[in-house]
C-alpha positions in Angstrom: 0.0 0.0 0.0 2.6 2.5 0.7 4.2 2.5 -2.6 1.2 2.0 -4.3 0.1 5.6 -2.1 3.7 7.1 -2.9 3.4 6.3 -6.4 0.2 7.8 -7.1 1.8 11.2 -5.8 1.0 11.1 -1.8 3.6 12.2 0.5 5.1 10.9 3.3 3.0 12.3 6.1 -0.3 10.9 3.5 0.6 7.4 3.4 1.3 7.5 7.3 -2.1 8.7 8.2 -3.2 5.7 5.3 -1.3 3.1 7.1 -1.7 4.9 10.9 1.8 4.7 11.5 3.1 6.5 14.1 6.5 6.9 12.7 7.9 7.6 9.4 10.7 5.1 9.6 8.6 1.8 8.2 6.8 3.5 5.4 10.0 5.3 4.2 11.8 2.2 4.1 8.7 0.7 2.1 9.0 3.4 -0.3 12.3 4.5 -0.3 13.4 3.8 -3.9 10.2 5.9 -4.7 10.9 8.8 -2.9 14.3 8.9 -4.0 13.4 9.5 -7.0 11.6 13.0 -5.8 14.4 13.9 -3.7 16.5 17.2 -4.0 19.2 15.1 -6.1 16.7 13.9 -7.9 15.4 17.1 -8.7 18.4 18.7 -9.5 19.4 16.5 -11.7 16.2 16.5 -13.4 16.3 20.0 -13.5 19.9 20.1 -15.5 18.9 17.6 -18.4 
């Protein structure tokens, strides 16, 4: 669910409130090839090409 959530554009804080976690550190790790790819690297890299 919580890549399926971060995929479809919902942030961090959304897909804990989805899976009413009380920390961020198991659905970051669910996710965390996702929201790499939104990260400030990411985005900076996206931003030179």
């Amino acid at each position: 669910m919580a890549q399926d959530l971060v995929a479809g554009g919902a942030d961090l804080v959304a897909v804990m409130q989805a899976g009413r976690w009380k920390s961020p550190t198991m659905p970051a790790r669910y996710a965390e090839r996702l929201l790499a790819n939104r990260g400030a690297v990411a985005g900076y890299y996206g931003q030179r090409s």
